[in-house]
N, C-alpha and C positions, 0 to 999 in steps of 0.2 A: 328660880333665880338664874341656873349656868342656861337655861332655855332665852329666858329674857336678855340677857348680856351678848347671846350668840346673835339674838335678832338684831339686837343696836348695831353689833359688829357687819353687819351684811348691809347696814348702810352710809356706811363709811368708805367712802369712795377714798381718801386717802390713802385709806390703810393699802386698799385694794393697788394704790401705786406701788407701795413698798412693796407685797407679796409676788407681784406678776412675775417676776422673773426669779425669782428666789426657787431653789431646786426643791428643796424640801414639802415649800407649800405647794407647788408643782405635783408631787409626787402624792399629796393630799388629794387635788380635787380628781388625780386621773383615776381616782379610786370609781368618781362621779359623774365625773365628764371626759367623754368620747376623747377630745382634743382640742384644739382651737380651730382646725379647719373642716373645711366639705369632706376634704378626702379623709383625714380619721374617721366621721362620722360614718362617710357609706361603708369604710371598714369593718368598723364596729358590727353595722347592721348586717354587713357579710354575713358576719361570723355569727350572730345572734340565728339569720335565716337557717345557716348550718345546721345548728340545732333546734329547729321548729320552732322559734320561738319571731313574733312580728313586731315591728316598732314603730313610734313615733320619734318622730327626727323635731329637734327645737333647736331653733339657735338662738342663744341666750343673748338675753337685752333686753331693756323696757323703760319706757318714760324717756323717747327721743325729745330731743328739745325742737328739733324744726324741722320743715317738711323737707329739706335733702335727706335727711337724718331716714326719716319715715320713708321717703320714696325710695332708700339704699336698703333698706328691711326689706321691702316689698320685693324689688331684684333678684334681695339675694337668696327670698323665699321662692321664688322662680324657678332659681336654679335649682334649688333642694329637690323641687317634685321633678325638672327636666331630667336631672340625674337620677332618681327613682325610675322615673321610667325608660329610660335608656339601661340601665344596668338591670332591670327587671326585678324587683328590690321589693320584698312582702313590707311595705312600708307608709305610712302617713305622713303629717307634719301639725306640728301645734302651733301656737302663734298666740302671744299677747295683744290684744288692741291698741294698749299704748307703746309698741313697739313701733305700731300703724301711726301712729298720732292722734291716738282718742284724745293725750289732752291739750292737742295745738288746737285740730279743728275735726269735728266731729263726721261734716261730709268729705274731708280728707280722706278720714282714716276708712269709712267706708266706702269710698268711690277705690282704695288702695284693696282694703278684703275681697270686693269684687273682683278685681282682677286675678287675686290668687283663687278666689273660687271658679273664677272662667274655665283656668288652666287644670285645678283636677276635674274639673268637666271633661276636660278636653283627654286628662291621662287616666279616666276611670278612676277619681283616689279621693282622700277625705281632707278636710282639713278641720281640725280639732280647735275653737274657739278656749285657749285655756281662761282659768278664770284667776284673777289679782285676789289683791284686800278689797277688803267690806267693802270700800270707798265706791270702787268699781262694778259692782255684783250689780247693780238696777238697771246703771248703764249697759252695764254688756249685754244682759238678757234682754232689755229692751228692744237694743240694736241686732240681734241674735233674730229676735222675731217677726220684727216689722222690718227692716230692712235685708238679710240673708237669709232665712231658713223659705221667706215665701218664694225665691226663684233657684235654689241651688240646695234641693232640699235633701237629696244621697250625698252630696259634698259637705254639708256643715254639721257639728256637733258642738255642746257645749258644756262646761263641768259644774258640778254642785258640789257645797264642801257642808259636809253635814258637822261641823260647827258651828256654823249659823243655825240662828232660831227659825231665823227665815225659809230655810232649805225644805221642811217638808212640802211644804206650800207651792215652793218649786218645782219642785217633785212631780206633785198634782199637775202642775200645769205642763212642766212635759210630756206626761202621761198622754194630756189631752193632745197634743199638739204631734205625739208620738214623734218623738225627734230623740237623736242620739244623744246619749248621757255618759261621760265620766264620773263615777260618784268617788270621790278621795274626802279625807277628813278635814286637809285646809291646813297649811301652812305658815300663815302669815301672824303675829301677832295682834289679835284683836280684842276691843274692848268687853267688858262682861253687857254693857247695854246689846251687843247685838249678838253675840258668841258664849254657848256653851262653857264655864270655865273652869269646868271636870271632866275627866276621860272617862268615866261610865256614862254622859250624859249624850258626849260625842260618839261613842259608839253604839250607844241605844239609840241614838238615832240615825245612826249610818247602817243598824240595823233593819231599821223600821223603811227608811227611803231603799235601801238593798232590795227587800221583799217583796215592794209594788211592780221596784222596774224592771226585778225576773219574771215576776209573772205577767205584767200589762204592759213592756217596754219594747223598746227597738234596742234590741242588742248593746245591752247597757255595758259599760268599761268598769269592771269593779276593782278601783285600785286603790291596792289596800298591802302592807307587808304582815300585818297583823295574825300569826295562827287562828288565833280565836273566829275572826271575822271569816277568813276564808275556810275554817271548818265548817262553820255555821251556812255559808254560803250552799258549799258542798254537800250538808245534809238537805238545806233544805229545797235544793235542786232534785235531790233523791227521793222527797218526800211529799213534793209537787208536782215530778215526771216532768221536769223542764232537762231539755239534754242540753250538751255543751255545748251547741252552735247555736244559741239561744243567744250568750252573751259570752264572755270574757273579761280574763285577770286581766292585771291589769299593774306593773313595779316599776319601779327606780332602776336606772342601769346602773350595775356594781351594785346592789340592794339585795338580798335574802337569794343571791343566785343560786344555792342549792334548791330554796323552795319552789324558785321558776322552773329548774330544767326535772325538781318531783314533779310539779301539776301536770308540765307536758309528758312527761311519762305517764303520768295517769291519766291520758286522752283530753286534756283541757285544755285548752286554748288560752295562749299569753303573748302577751303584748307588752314590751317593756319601754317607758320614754326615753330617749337617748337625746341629751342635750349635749352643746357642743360651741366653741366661739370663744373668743377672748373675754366677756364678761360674766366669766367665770366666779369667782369670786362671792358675790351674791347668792348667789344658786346653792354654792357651797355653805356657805353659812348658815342659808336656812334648814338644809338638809341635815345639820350637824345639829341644830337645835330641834328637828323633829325628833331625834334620836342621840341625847349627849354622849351616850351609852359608846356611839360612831369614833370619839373623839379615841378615846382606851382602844378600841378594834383598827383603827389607821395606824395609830403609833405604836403600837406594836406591830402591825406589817412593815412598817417603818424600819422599827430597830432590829425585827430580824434580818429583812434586809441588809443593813448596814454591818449587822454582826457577820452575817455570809460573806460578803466582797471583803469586809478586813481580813477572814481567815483565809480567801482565796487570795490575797494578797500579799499576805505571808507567809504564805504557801506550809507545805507539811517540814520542811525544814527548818525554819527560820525560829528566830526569837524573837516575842515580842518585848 
């Protein structure tokens, strides 16, 4: 039910008026998101390289209404890779299609991916096709195969979200196609016609898709915050002789950051997404309903917060 209600709230563009500038919610999604600009973004990733750990950069938004909208996305994904490779930054970038304009016009939105895939052509780097709702899933991998993977094929990757029924079958067919894969479990609230609608059924089969793409994949992105998952991952990397440059973790920034900088300690390779932008909001919402559990672990970073600056404000003399 609090999973459900969280989802409605992430598409309430109203609400999202009210919260933008309020301190509190502010102080919520910076748990999630990098910042609103480029420059907290490359910061973030500074900091993240510091500690061995690689990212993907997203700047949040999706379902532009018209093609300025799409061709200002396209820009400003430009600059994201120009600044990666100027700053020399262990880093990617992910991208919605309907940030592009999949749903103005379809040779839009890819005559606009093109050009972002030109450019990490041009700076050696990837760009990660993330994957929306069900709605989206046929169209993307459609356009994923016939129009990007067959001319920019070390530049493009795409994600499967092994709540769909559909995903192993996907699976298969990346396998064949041997193209880069994100496997995550799927965020978006979807119907039982096409989605899994129990968490042993989604991760028995984010098992099952995990296991193909270590042993028959191209360097598959296994992201996941899950212990379970990623033990399982871990044995059965040990018990197939697959090493760790095989594939890679794959988290949330501000997500299980103890477990990211264990894995790199113990020689594993991680890659955390860092999103970042004023359409915030969304992002955050859904990320709270992946885990309501998020909501208790903010607000009390919150309140101790706010308990600290009262006492230093009061200082050791004073009365309250």
């Amino acid at each position: 039910m609090l999973r459900s209600f969280l989802l409605y709230l992430s598409n309430q563009p109203q609400l999202f008026r009210m919260v933008r500038n309020n301190r509190f919610a502010k102080g919520f999604a910076r748990r999630f998101v990098a910042g609103e600009t480029l420059d907290d973004a490359i910061a973030a990733v500074r900091a993240l390289n510091a500690r061995g750990i690689t990212a993907s950069l997203d700047e949040l938004g999706e379902s532009v209404t018209n093609e300025r909208e799409a061709r200002a996305t396209r820009d400003s994904y430009l600059r994201i890779m120009d600044r990666i490779a100027e700053e020399r930054l262990d880093a990617n970038v992910s991208v919605k299609l309907t940030a592009l304009g999949l749903d103005i016009e379809e040779d839009l939105c890819v005559m606009l991916m093109q050009d972002l895939l030109e450019r990490a052509r041009e700076h050696g780097t990837f760009v990660r096709i993330d994957m929306e709702a069900s709605a989206y899933t046929e169209r993307t991998l459609r356009l994923f195969e016939e129009r990007f993977y067959p001319s920019f094929r070390p530049q493009v990757g795409i994600v499967l979200q092994s709540y769909l029924f559909r995903t192993w079958a996907d699976t298969e067919r990346a396998l064949e196609l041997q193209c880069r894969v994100r496997l995550c479990k799927g965020a978006y609230k979807e119907p039982p016609s096409v989605a899994f609608p129990d968490k042993k059924d989604v991760d028995d089969n984010y098992v099952k898709c995990m296991h193909a793409l270590m042993q028959r994949g191209n360097y598959p992105g296994l992201a996941t915050h899950d212990p379970a998952l990623i033990a399982e991952a871990r044995r059965f990397a040990k018990a197939e002789g697959i090493p760790p440059e095989r594939y890679e973790f794959q988290m949330l920034y501000g997500v299980r950051r103890d477990m990211q900088e264990q894995l790199v300690h113990d020689g594993f390779r991680m890659r955390v997404y860092v999103p970042f932008g004023s359409q915030w909001y969304p992002y955050l919402m859904r990320r709270l309903a992946e885990r309501p559990a998020n909501i208790a672990f903010l607000t009390g970073n919150i309140l101790r917060e706010l308990v600290s600056r009262r006492r230093k404000s009061v200082g050791p003399g004073s009365r309250s």
